[in-house]
C-alpha positions in Angstrom: -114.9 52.0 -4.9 -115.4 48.6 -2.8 -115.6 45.5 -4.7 -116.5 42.4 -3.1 -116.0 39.5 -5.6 -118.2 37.2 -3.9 -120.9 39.3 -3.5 -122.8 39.9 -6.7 -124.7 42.8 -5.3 -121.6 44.3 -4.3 -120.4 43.6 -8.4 -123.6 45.3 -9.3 -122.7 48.2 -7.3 -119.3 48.1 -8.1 -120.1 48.4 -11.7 -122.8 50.6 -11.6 -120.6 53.2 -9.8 -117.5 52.8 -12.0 -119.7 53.5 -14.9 -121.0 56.4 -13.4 -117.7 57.6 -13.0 -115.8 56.9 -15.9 -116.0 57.3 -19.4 -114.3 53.9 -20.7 -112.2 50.7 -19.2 -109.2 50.5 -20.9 -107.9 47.4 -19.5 -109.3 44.8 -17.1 -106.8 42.1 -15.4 -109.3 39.4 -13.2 -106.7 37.8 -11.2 -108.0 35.9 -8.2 -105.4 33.2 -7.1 -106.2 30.8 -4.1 -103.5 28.5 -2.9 -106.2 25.7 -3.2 -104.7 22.7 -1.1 -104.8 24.7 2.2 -108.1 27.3 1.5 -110.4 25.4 -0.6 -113.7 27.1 0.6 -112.2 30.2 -1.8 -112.5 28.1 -5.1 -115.3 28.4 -7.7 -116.4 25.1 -9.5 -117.0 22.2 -8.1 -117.2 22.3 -3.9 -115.1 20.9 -1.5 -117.5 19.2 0.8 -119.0 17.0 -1.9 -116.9 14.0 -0.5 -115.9 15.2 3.2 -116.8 11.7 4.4 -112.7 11.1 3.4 -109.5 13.5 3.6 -107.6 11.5 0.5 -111.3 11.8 -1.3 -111.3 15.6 -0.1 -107.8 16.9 -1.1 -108.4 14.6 -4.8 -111.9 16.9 -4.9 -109.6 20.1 -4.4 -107.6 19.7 -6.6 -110.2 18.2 -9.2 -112.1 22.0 -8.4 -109.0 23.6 -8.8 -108.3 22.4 -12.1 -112.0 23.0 -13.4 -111.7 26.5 -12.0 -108.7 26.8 -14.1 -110.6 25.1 -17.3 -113.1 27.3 -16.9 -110.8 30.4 -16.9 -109.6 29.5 -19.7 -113.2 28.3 -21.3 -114.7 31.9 -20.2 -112.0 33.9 -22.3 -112.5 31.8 -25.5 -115.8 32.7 -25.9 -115.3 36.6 -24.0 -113.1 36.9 -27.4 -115.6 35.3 -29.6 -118.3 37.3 -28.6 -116.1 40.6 -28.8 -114.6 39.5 -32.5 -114.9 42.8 -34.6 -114.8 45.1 -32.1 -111.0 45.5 -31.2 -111.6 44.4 -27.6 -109.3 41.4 -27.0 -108.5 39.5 -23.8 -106.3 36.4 -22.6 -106.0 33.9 -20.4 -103.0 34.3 -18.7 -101.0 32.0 -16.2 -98.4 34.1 -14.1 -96.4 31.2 -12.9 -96.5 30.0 -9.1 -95.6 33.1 -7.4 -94.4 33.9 -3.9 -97.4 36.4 -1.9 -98.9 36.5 1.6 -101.4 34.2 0.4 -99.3 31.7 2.2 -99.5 33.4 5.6 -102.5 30.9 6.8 -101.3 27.7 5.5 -100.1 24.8 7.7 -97.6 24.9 9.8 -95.7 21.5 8.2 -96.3 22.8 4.4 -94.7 25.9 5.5 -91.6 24.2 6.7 -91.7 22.3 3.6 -92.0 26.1 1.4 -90.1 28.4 3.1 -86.7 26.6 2.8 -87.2 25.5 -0.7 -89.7 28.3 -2.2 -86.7 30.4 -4.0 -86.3 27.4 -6.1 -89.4 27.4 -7.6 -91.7 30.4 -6.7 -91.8 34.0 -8.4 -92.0 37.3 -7.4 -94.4 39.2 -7.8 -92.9 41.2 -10.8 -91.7 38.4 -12.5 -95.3 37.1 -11.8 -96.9 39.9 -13.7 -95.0 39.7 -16.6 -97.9 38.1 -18.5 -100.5 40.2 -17.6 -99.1 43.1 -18.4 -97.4 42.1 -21.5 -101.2 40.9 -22.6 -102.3 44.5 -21.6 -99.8 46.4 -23.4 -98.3 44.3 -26.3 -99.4 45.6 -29.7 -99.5 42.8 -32.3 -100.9 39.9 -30.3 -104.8 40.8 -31.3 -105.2 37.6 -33.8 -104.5 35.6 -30.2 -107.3 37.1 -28.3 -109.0 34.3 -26.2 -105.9 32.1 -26.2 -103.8 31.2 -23.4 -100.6 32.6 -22.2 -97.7 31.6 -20.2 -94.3 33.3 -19.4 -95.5 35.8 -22.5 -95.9 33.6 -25.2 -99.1 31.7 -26.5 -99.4 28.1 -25.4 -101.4 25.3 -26.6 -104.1 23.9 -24.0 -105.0 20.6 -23.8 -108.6 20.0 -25.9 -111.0 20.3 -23.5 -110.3 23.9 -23.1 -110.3 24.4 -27.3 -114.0 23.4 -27.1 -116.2 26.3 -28.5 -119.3 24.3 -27.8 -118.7 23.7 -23.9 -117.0 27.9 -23.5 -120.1 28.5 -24.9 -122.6 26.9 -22.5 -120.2 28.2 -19.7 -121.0 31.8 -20.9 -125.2 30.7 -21.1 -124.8 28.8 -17.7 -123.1 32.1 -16.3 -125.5 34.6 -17.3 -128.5 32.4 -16.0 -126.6 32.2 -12.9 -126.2 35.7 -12.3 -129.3 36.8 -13.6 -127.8 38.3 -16.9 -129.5 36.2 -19.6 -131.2 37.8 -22.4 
């Protein structure tokens, strides 16, 4: 099955054929990562060209979206585990660490020279980059945490913006609206 993220018709379809063809989902892991200061076209939330008159003005706006993209990640499963309370579907927001992909292969030529040299001091593989996720998946006794945030497998405290039930759940209304979901 094709999936096209950025596509909502291809999400429909996606969907629509999965359910077709299978019974249940047992466990979903949404993991789109960006390297946002060299690709920041790829990043939901606020865009990039809002301020394009100045680079300083433009790489501040990145990485302002980044970090709202991230909020919102972590807004969105809040009130996904609020909304599934009582039904023994739980998910997480996970953070798998800075790890070492091809996403890099496009980037600058001078942050690469900067990466490649020093990137084994602070980047992870892509096991040790799953680690989260999976134990998130599989781990029995972490339910009560549904909708909190994890990092190297253990449940973290976010700063209190992301805590707010109010603004995860004006996300979620915002969202369906947006995708023509509302009820």
């Amino acid at each position: 099955m094709k999936l096209d993220l950025a596509s909502l018709d291809s999400v429909r379809s996606f969907c629509k054929a999965f359910l077709s063809a299978e019974p249940r989902l047992d466990i979903l892991i949404n993991n789109a990562a960006v390297l946002w200061f060299w690709h920041p076209m790829l990043i939901i939330g606020k865009f990039y060209f809002n301020k394009i008159s100045s680079p300083a003005e433009s790489i501040s706006d990145t990485l302002q979206s980044y970090c709202d993209s991230k909020l919102c990640n972590i807004l969105f499963a809040r009130e996904l585990a609020n909304r599934l309370q009582g039904t023994g579907v739980t998910c997480y927001s996970v953070h798998p660490g800075t790890v070492h992909t091809s996403l890099g292969r496009n980037m600058p030529s001078w942050i690469k020279a900067f990466i490649i040299p020093f990137g084994w001091l602070f980047l992870r593989t892509s096991t040790d980059g799953a680690q989260t996720s999976i134990y998130c998946a599989i781990q029995e006794g972490i339910e009560m945490y549904s909708g909190r945030y994890f990092d190297n497998c253990q449940v973290r405290e976010v700063q209190p913006q992301a805590r707010d039930d109010a603004v995860a759940k004006k996300l979620w209304e915002a969202s369906e609206r947006m995708t023509g979901l509302a009820s």
